[in-house]
N, C-alpha and C positions, 0 to 999 in steps of 0.2 A: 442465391444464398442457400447453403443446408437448412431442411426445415427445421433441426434443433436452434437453430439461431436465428430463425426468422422473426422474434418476439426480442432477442436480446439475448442477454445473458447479463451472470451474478458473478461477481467476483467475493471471494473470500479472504479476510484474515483472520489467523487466526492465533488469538490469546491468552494468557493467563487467568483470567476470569469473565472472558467473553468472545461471543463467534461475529465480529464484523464482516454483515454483508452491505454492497453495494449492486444494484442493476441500472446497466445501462442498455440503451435502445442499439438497436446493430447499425446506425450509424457511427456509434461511439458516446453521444450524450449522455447526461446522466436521466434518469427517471425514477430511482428513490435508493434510502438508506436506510437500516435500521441494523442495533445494537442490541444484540441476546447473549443478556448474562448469565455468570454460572459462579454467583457470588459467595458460595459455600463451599464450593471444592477443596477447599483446604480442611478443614475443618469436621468433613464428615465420616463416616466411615466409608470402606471401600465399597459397601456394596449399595450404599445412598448416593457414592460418587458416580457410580455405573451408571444407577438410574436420571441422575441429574444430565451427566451428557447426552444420555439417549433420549431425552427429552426435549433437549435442547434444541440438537440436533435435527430430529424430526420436526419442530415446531419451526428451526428456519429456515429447510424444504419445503415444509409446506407453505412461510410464507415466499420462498421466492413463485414454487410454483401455481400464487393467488394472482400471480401479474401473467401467468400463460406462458412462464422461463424453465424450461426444461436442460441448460447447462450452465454448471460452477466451475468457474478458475480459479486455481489457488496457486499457491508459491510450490514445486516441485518437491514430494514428500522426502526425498534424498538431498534437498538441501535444508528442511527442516528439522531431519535428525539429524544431521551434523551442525548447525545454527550455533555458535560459540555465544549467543546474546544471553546474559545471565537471566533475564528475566523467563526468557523462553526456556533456560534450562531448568529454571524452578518449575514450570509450567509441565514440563517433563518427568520430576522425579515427583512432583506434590499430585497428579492425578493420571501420571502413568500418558505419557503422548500415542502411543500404541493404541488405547485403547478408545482416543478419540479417534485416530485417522480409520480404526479398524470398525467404527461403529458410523464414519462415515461413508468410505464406501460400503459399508455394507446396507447403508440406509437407500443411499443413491440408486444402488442397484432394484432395492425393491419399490423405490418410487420413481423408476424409468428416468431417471437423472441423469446425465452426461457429466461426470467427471473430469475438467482440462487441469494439463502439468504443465503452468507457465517459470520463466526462469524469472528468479526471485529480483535482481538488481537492482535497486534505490527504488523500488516499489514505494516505501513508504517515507523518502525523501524527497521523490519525484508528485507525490500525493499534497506532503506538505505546500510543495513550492505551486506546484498548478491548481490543485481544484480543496484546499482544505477551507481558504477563507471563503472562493468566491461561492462555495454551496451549504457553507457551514457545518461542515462536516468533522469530526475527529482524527486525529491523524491515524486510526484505525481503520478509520470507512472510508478516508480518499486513499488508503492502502490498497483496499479493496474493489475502491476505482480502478487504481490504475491495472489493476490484476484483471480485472472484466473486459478493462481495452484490450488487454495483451492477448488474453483469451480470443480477442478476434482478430488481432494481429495489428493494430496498431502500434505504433512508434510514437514515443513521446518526446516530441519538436521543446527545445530550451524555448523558454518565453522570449516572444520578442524585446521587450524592454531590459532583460539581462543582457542579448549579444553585445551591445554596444560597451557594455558593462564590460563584460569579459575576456571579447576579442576584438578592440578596438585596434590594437599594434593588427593581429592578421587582417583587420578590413581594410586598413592600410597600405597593407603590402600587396591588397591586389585579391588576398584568399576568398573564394568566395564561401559567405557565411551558412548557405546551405550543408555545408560540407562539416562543420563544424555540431552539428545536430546531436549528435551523439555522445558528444563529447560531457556527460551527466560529471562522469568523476570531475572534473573542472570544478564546475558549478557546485561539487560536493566538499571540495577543496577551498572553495573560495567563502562558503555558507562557513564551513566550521572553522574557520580563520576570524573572519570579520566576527562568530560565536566568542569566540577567548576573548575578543578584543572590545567585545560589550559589555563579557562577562568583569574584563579587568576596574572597566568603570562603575560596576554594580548596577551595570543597567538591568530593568527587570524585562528578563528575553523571552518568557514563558508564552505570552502571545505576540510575538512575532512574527510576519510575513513579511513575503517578498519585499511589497514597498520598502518597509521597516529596514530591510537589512542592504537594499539599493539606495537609502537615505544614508546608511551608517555606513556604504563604502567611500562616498563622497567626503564625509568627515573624519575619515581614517585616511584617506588617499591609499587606501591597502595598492602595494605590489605583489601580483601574485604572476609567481613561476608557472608554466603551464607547461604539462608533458610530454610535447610535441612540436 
């Protein structure tokens, strides 16, 4: 293993009023999380804002590298300035996105930090569904999970208890379900379907996981088309 990743690594996301990191061990496990706000940014002047990220910033490099983590993954900065999500667009024009990506690598550099460009994909759908109940985490910071795995090049396997769920006709026919692993948009097709169909009964979905929503396909008997 490269010695920047001999300790781990941090995955990053990053938001509107806060920098979600997550560090996991270079097996992949997780080994901690922490949430550094940046609650004023809207609200200050430009040049309080300046100082607020660079603050920030620095304060959570330094705390990754209090665990002996010398590399951050984050979601690939040319899919964050094109990011159509409204929220992240506010986040863009209310304290300038530029001036954070530009005050982080420039922080990394001078605190021998390795900066990874992972590809952004259901990062933070794939966070929800795997690791946001079982470590208590935000769907911010298992964002940031799963950005730390990717950073070391894992691949994130569907839960086992969804395949039977979801590809029951293909384990039928023979397909074997390793092959199906990939297949997230599925799974992302299937979540925000059986979503409407919570939402139609005024069910309250705000904390929902996996179980939650594997119990409410049973009682939906949802059929869902798959794209393959």
């Amino acid at each position: 293993m490269n010695l920047p990743l001999k300790k781990g690594i941090a995955g990053l996301d990053m938001n509107p009023d806060n920098l979600s990191v997550t560090i996991v061990y270079p097996n992949g496990n997780f080994r901690a999380s922490k949430v550094f706000w940046m609650h004023d940014l809207t609200t200050v002047s430009a040049d309080k804002r300046d100082w607020i990220i660079q603050q920030t910033v620095v304060e959570m490099l330094m705390w990754v590298k209090s665990f002996g983590v010398g590399t951050l993954s984050m979601e690939e900065l040319k899919f964050l300035q094109q990011n159509k999500n409204a929220s992240f667009n506010r986040m863009a024009s209310n304290f300038s996105y530029s001036n954070i990506t530009k005050t982080l690598i420039s922080a990394c550099f001078k605190e021998n930090i390795a900066l990874i460009q992972v590809k952004p994909y259901y990062s933070s759908f794939i966070g929800k569904i795997k690791y946001q109940q079982t470590y208590g985490l935000s769907i911010h910071q298992s964002a940031a999970f799963v950005l730390a795995r990717r950073g070391l090049g894992f691949e994130e396997k569907i839960p086992k208890e969804l395949l039977s769920v979801l590809f029951a006709r293909e384990a039928k026919k023979g397909q074997p379900l390793s092959d199906l692993f990939k297949h997230w948009k599925v799974v992302k097709k299937w979540h925000d379907d059986l979503l409407k169909e919570m939402k139609k009964i005024k069910m309250n979905v705000k904390h929902c996981f996996l179980q939650d929503f594997i119990v409410s396909d049973i009682s939906f008997n949802s059929e869902i088309e798959f794209p393959f």
